[in-house]
C-alpha positions in Angstrom: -33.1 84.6 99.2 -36.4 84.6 101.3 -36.6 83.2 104.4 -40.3 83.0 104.5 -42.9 79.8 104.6 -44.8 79.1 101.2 -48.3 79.8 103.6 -50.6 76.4 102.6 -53.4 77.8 104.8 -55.5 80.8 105.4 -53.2 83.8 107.2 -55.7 84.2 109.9 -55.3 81.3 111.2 -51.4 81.7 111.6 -49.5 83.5 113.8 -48.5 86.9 112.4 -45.0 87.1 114.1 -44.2 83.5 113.0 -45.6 84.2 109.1 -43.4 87.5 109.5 -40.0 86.5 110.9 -40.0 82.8 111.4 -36.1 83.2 112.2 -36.2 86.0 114.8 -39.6 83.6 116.7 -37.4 80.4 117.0 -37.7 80.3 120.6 -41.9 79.7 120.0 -40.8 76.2 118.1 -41.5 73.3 120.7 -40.7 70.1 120.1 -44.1 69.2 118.5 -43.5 71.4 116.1 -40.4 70.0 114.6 -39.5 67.5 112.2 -35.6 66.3 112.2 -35.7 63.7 108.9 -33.2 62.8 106.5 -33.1 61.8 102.7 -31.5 58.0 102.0 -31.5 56.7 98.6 -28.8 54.1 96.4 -26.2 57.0 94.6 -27.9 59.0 92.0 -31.3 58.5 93.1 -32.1 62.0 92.9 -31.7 63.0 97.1 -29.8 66.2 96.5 -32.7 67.0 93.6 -35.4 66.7 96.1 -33.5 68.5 98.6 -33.4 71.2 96.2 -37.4 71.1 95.8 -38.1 70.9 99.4 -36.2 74.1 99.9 -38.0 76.1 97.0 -41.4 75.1 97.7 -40.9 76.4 101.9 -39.3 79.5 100.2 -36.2 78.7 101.6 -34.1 79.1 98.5 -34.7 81.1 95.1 -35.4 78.7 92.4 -32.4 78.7 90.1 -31.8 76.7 87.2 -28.3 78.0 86.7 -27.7 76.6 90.7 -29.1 73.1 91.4 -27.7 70.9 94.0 -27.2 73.7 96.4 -26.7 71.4 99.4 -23.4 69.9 97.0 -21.0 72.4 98.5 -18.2 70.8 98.0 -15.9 71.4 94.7 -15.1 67.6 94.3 -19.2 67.2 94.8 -20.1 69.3 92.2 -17.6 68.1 89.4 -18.3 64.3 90.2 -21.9 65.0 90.4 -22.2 62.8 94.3 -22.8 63.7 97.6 -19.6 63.1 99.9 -20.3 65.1 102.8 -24.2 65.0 104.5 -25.4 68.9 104.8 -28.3 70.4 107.2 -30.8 72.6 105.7 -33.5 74.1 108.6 -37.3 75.0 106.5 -40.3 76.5 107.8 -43.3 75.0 106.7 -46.8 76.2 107.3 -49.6 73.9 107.5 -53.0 73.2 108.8 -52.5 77.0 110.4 -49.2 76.1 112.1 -45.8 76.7 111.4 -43.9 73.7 111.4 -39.7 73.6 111.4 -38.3 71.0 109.1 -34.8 69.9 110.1 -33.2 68.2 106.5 -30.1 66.1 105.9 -29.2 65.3 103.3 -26.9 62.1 103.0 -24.3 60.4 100.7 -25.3 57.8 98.9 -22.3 55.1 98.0 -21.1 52.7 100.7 -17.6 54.5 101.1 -19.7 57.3 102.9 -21.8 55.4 105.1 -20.8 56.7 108.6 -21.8 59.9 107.4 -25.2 58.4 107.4 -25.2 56.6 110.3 -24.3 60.1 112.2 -26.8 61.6 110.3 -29.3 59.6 111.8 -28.7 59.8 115.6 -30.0 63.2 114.9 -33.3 62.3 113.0 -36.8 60.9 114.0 -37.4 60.1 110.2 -36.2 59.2 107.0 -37.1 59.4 103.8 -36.2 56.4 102.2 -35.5 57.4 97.8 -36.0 54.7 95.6 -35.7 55.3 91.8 -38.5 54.2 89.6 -36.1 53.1 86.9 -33.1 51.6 88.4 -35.3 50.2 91.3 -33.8 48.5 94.6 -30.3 48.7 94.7 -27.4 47.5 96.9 -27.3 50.7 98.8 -30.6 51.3 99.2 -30.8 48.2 101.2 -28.3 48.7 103.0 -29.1 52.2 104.3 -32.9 50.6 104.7 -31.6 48.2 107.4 -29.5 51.4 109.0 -32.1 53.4 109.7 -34.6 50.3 110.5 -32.0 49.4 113.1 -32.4 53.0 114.5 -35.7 52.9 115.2 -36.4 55.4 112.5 -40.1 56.2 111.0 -39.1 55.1 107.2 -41.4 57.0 104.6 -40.8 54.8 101.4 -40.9 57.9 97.9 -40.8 56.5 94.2 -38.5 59.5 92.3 -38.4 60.1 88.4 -42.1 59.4 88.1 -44.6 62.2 86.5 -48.1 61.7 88.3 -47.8 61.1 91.8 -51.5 60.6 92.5 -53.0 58.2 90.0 -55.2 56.3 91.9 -54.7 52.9 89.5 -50.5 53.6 90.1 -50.0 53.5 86.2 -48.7 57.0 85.3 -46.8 58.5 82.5 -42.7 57.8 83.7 -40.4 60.4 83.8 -37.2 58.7 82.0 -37.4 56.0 79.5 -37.1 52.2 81.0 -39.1 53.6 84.4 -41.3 50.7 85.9 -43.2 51.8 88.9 -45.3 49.1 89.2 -42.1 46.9 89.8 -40.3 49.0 91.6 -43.5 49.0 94.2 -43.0 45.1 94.5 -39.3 45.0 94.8 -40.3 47.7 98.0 -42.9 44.9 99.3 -40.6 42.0 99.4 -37.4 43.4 100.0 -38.4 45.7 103.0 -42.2 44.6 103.6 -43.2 48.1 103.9 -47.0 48.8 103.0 -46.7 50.2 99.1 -50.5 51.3 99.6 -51.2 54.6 97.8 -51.5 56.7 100.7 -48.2 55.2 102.2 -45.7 55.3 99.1 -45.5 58.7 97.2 -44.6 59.1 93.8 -43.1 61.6 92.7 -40.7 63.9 90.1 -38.2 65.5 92.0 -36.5 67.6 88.9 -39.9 68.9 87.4 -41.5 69.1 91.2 -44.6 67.4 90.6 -45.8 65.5 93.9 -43.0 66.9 96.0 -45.8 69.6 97.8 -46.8 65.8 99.0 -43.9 65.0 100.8 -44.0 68.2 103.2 -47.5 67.2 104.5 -46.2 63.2 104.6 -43.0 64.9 106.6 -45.0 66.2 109.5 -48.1 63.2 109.3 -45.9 60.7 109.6 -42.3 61.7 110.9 -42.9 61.6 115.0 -41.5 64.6 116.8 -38.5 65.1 118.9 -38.9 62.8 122.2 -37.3 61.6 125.2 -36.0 65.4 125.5 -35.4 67.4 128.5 -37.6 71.1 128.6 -36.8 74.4 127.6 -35.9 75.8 131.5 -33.8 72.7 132.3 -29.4 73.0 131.8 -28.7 73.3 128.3 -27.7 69.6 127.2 -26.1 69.0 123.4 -25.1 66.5 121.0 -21.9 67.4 118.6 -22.2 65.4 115.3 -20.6 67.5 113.1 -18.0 69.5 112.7 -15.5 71.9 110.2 -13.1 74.4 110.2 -14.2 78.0 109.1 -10.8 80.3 108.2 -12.2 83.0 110.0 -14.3 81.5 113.1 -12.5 78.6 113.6 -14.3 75.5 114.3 -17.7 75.5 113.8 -20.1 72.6 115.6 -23.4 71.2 114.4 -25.8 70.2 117.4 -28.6 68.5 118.3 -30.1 70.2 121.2 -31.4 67.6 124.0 -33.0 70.2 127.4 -32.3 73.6 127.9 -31.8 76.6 126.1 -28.7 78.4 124.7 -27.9 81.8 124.4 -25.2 84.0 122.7 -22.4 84.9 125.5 -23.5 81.5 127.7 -20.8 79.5 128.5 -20.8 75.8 127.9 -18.8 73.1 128.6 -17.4 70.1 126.8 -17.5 66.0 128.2 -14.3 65.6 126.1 -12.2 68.0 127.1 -13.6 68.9 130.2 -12.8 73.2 128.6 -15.4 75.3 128.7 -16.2 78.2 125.9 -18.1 81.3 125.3 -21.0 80.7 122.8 -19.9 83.8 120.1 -22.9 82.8 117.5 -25.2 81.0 117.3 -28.2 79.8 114.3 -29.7 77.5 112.1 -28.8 76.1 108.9 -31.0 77.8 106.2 -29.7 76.9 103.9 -26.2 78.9 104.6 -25.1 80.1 108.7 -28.3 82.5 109.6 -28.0 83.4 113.9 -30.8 83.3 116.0 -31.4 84.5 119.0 -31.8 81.2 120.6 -31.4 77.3 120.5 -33.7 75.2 122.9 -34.9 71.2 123.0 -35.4 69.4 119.7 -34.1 71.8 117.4 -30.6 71.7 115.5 -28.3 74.2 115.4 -24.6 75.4 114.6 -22.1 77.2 117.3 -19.3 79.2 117.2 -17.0 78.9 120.3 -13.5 79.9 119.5 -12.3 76.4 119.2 -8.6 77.0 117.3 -7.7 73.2 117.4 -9.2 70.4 115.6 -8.2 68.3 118.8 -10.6 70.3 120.5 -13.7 68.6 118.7 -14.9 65.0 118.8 -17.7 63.8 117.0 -20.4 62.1 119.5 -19.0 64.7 122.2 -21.6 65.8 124.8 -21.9 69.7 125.7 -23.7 71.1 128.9 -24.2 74.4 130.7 -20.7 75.3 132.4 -22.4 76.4 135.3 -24.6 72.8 136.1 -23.1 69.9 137.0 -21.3 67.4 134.4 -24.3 65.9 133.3 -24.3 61.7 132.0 -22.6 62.2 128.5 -24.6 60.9 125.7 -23.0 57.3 124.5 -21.6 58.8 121.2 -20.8 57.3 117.9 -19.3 54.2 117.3 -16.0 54.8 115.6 -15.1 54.2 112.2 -13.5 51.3 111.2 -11.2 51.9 108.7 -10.9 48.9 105.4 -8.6 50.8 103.4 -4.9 51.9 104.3 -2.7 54.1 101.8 0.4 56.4 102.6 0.2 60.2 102.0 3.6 61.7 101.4 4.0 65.8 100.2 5.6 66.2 96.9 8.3 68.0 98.7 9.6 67.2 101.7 9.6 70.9 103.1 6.4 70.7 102.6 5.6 68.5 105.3 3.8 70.8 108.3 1.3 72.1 105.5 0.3 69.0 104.4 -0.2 68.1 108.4 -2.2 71.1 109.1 -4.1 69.8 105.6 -4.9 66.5 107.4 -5.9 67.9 110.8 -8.5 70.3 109.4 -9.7 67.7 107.1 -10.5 64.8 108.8 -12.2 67.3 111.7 -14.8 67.2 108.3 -14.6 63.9 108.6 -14.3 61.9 111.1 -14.1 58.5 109.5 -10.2 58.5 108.4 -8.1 57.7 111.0 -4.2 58.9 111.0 -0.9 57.7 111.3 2.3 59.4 110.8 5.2 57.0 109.0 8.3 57.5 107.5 9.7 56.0 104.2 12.8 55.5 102.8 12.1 57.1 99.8 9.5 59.8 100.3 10.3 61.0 104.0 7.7 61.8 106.4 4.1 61.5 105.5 1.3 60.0 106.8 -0.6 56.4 106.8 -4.2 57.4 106.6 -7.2 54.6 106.6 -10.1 55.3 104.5 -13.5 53.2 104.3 -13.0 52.7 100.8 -11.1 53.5 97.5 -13.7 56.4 96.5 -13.5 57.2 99.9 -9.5 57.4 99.5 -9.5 59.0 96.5 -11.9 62.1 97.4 -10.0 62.6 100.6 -6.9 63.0 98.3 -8.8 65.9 96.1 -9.8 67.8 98.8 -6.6 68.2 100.1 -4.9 69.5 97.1 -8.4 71.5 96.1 -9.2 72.6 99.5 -6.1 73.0 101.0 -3.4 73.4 98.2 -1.4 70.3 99.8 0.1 68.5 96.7 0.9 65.0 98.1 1.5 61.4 96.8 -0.2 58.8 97.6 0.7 54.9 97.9 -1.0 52.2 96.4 -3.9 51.0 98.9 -3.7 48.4 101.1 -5.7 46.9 103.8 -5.5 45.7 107.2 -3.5 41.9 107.7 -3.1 39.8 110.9 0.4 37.5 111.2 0.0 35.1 113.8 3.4 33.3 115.4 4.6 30.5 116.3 6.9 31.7 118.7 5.9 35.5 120.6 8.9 36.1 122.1 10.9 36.7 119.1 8.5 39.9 117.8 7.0 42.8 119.8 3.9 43.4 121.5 0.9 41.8 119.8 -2.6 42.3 119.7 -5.5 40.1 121.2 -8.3 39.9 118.4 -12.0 38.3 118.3 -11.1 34.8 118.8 -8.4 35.0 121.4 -5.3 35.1 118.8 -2.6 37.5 119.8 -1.6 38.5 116.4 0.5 41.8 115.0 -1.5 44.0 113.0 -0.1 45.0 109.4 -1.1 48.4 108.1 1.6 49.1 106.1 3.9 46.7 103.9 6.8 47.5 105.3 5.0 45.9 108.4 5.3 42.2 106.6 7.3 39.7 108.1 10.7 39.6 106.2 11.8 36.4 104.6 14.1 35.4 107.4 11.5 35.9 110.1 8.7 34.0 107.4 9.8 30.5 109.4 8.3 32.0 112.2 5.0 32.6 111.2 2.2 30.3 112.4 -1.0 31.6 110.1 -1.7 35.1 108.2 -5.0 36.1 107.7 -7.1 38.4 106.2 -10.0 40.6 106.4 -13.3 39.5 104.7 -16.4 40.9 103.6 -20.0 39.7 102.4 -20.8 41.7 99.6 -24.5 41.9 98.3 -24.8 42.8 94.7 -28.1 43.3 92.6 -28.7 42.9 88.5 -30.9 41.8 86.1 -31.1 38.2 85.4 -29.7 38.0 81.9 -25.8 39.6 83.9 -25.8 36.9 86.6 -23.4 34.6 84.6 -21.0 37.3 84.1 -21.1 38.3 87.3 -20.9 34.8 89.1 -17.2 34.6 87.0 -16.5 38.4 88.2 -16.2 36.8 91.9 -15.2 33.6 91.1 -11.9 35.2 89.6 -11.7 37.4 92.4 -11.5 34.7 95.2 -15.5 34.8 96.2 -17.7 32.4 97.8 -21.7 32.3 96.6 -23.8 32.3 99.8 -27.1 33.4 98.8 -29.2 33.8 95.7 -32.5 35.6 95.6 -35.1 36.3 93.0 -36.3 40.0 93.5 -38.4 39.8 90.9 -39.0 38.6 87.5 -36.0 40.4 86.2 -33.9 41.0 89.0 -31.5 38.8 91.9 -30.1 39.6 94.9 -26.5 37.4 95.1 -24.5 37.3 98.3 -20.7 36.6 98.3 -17.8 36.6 100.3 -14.9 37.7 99.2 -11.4 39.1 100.6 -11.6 42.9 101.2 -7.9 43.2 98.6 -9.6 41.5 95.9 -12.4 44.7 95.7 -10.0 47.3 96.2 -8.9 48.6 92.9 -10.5 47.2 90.0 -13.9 44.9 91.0 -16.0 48.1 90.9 -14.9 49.2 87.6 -15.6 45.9 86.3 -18.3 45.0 88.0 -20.5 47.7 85.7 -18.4 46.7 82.7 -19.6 43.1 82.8 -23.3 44.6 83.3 -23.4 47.5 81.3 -24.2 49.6 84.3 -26.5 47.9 85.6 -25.6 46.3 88.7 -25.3 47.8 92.2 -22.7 46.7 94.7 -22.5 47.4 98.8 -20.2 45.3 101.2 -19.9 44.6 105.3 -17.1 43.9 106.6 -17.4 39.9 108.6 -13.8 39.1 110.1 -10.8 37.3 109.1 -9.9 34.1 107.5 -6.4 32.0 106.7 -5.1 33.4 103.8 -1.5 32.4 102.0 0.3 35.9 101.5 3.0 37.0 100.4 5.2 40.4 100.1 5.8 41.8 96.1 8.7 43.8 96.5 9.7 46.2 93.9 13.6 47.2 93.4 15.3 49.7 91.5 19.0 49.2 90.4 18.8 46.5 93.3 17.6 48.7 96.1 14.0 48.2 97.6 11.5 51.0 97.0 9.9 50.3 100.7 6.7 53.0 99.7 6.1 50.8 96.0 5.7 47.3 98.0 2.5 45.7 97.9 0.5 42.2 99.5 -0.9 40.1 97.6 -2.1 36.2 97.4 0.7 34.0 96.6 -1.7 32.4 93.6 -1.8 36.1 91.7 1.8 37.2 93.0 3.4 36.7 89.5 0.9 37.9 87.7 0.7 41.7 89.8 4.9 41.2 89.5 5.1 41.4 86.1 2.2 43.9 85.4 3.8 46.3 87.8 7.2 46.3 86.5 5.3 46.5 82.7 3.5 49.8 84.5 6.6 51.6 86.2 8.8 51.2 83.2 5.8 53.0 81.4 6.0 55.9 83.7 9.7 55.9 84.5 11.7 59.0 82.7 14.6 57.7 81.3 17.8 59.0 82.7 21.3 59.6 82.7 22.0 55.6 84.1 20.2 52.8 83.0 17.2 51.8 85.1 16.6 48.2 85.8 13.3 47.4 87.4 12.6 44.0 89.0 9.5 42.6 91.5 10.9 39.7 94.1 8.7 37.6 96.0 10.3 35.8 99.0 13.2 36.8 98.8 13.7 35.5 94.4 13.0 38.1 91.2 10.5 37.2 89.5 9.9 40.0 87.0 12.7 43.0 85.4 12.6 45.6 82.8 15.1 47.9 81.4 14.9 51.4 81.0 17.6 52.6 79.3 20.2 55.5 80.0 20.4 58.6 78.1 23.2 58.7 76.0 25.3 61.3 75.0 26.9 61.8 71.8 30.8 61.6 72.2 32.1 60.9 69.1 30.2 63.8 67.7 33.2 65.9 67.5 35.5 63.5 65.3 36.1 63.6 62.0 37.1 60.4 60.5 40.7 59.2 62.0 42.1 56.1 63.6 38.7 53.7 65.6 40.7 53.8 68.6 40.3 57.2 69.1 36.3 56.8 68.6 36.6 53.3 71.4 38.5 55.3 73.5 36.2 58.3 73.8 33.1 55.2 74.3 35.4 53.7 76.7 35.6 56.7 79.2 31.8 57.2 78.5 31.5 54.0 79.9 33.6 54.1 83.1 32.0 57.6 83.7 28.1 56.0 84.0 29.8 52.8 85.9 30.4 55.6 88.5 27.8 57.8 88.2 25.4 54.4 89.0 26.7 53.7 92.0 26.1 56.7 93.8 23.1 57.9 91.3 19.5 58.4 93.2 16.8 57.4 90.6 14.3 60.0 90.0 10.2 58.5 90.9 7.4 60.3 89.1 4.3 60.8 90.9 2.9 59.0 87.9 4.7 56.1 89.2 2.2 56.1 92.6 -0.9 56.7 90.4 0.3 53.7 87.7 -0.3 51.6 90.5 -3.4 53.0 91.9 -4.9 52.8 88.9 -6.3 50.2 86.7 -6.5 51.3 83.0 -7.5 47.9 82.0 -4.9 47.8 79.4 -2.2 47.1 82.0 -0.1 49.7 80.3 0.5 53.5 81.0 3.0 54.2 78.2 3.9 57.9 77.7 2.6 59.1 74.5 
């Protein structure tokens, strides 16, 4: 792997140290001379591709076919083919004889990831905003649009999977079948009214490379530089916005340096915790951990500083010279507000403290789950962990068992209620929400108002959100049903373009939990894209399905529903878990109440042992009386019996095979 610039200008008129040993001259890198952008694009619109290219053509990486995606480091990345986690890559790129430092991240692109964005862009200038020439404007492309707009960012609109970049009459030969740049350059105009000039809209071919040389000379003409920054000689000043756990260092944190300059063996100290710790490395991202010498203003670096703890490291944490007064700590990052709750239980109870320390190192990686520890009846101690999403949920739960080896169960998802009362002083302390209501929060089912306290209750409610979807015209009526079965409300309708809309809804977060997505490209063949904001809460009639085994409650299979679909999930659920259930040496019976009253019940039913096997002919009594102990014998064993739960029996629930059966073959 070479760490040298692709030179684009004569060698005289560069610096012979910096063409040399770019690495070793950081220190000579003032803010001018660096770029911090990152990449923002709808999923799979080629962002971790062009990351890929940017890196070969600066001679960053090798190129290697048998190795794309090389900013994809993560194992669940690579085998679902998305970006989960934003990475930093540092360039050098020489131009117009100077050598410029190009500071890349490169950023998810579904809307369960979106605070990864948003902290990737408090440490950017610039962003490139992706669009792909086929699919066009999507939901997520809007939305990460307005983030960065909303920054203050310099947004440098690209057109990806197009072959010639610099036709002059903007009618090239496309890269994939279906691809429509001419479209796509109007959907950019009225969506976004950015200028989709020539000279201000490249187009591009990220996977063969043609036009990306392009976008390295649009980088530093139009991405400002670092400003508002303190100088090289003034106390070292730092924002942490990013973190993870290294086996062998401990943690490590990515900066953004604001004044000052840092040195291996300075000491540093941290607005959070008010400890201070010995810088042990220090370097750049490029692409993999490569120490310098030196960090100073404007540039963006990792440290190593013993931290041990994962408590020790908080996202939007300031660090300063230990020696220099406590300067004014930078304002952070607004915290993550989690939409999705589930419980996370280990497989075995022993099992327990690994499956803690699992979680602890995880979520110092990210910072967007937010952790509870619970108890269930059933499972034991685990954990109630809030997610942004299901994708978001359900990558968090590979990780752990990939990364970490913890094999754990998770509950069905759930989100976020509010009971209101009628009279306070019968429950415990409440919370004071937008509006003035002092309501109780419910995170968990087990949190639901039970059908004796259910006169009590003045209003629930439940969370909302406005979800913007984009299709082509001839999907709209199946998509208008999708949300009018799933409880939405039409609030806007917008013509893109002659084949595309822009539709608005609002619809209760539960009702796009598990299955909406899946459908939602069903019913258009793809073709639709889907993003959501969350926008308060509203009334809601709800009710608690609860599922019983042999009579007793199964507190960690309980779910919240509408009263209008409660029968309906009732009996589907009880269809799935008798699907799933291993018969046993009892019979089984599986009902769903609602309020108190069963409203659904399967059988499974017990094992049998052959008793009469060992007869041979004879008086029927004998054969009645051996059935007749048999009998007695299960009558026993049944009331003091635990019934078995599969982990299929979590993951029936979780999720939808559209068949509404998971029958063993």
């Amino acid at each position: 792997m070479s760490s040298s610039p692709v030179l684009c200008a004569p060698a005289s008129e560069v610096d012979e140290a910096w063409q040399r040993d770019p690495v070793a001259n950081l220190h000579r890198f003032t803010p001018d001379l660096i770029r911090n952008f990152s990449v923002i694009a709808h999923i799979d619109h080629g962002k971790s591709t062009l990351a890929d290219r940017l890196l070969e053509l600066t001679g960053t990486i090798a190129r290697d076919k048998d190795k794309p995606r090389i900013l994809d480091k993560l194992k669940v990345e690579k085998e679902r083919g998305i970006t989960v986690k934003a990475q930093t890559a540092s360039m050098f790129y020489n131009r117009d004889g100077k050598t410029y430092l190009l500071n890349l991240i490169d950023t998810p692109g579904h809307v369960d990831f979106s605070y990864e964005v948003s902290r990737s862009l408090s440490a950017c200038q610039g962003t490139l905003l992706l669009v792909d020439a086929s699919q066009g404007v999507q939901a997520q492309t809007v939305a990460n649009f307005f983030l960065a707009f909303s920054e203050g960012l310099e947004v440098v609109p690209v057109l990806n999977k197009v072959r010639n970049s610099v036709l002059k009459d903007w009618k090239g030969i496309v890269d994939l079948p279906g691809s429509d740049p001419q479209r796509v350059l109007h959907q950019i105009a009225t969506t976004f009214e950015l200028d989709t000039s020539p000279e201000n809209v490249l187009q591009i071919s990220a996977k063969t490379g043609l036009g990306v040389p392009s976008v390295l000379a649009k980088i530093v003409d139009a991405i400002p530089s670092p400003t508002n920054l303190g100088s090289a000689t003034e106390p070292f000043k730092a924002l942490l916005f990013d973190t993870w756990y290294d086996t062998y260092v401990g943690v490590v944190c990515l900066v953004a340096v604001h004044s000052g300059t840092l040195h291996r063996g300075d000491r540093i100290a941290s607005s959070h915790t008010d400890q201070s710790y010995e810088v042990t490395q220090l370097g750049i991202m490029h692409p993999e951990q490569t120490p310098t010498k030196t960090l100073t203003a404007g540039q963006v670096g990792f440290l190593h500083l013993g931290m041990k703890t994962t408590r020790d490291a908080l996202i939007g944490d300031t660090f300063y010279a230990a020696a220099a007064p406590p300067p004014k700590p930078f304002p952070g990052f607004k915290p993550a507000k989690s939409m999705v709750f589930a419980g996370a239980y280990p497989i075995d109870a022993s099992e327990f403290p690994k499956l803690q320390d699992a979680v602890d190192r995880l979520t110092l990686n990210d910072a967007s789950v937010s952790v509870a520890r619970e108890t269930s009846g059933a499972l034991g101690q685990g954990f109630r962990l809030g997610f942004l999403g299901t994708l978001h949920m359900d990558v968090f739960r590979e990780r752990l068992e990939e990364e970490h080896g913890a094999s754990v169960i998770n509950t069905a998802p759930t989100v976020s209620y509010q009971v209101e009362f009628v009279d306070e002083r019968k429950v415990g302390p409440l919370e004071v929400v937008t509006g003035g209501r002092r309501v109780r929060m419910v995170k968990n089912p087990a949190e639901f108002p039970e059908p004796d306290e259910l006169g009590n209750v003045k209003e629930f409610y439940e969370p909302m959100v406005i979800g913007t979807l984009i299709c082509p015209l001839e999907y709209v009526g199946g998509l208008m049903e999708l949300c009018g079965s799933h409880r939405g409300e039409q609030l806007e309708y917008t013509v893109i373009d002659e084949t595309r809309v822009l539709i608005k809804y609002k619809l209760p977060m539960s009702e796009i939990l598990i299955d909406f997505y899946d459908q939602l490209k069903s019913r258009t063949q793809g073709y639709a894209s889907f993003d959501y904001e969350e926008c308060g809460y509203e009334p809601a009639d709800l009710v608690k399905v609860n599922l019983l085994l042999n009579g007793k409650a199964v507190d960690a299979l309980a779910t919240i529903v509408h009263r209008s679909a409660a029968a309906g999930v009732a009996k589907e659920w009880v269809k799935r878990l008798k699907g799933v259930m291993d018969r046993q040496l009892v019979e089984i019976v599986i009902q769903a109440s609602v309020g108190g009253k069963i409203v659904s019940r399967e059988t499974v039913s017990a094992l049998r042992k052959d008793v009469t096997a060992k007869l041979y002919g004879g008086d029927v009594t004998r054969k009645m009386k051996l059935l007749e102990k048999q009998k007695a014998g299960k009558k026993r064993m049944k009331a003091v019996a635990g019934i078995q739960l599969p982990q299929e029996a979590f993951l029936s629930l979780i999720k939808d095979d559209g068949s509404g059966s998971n029958k063993r073959k």
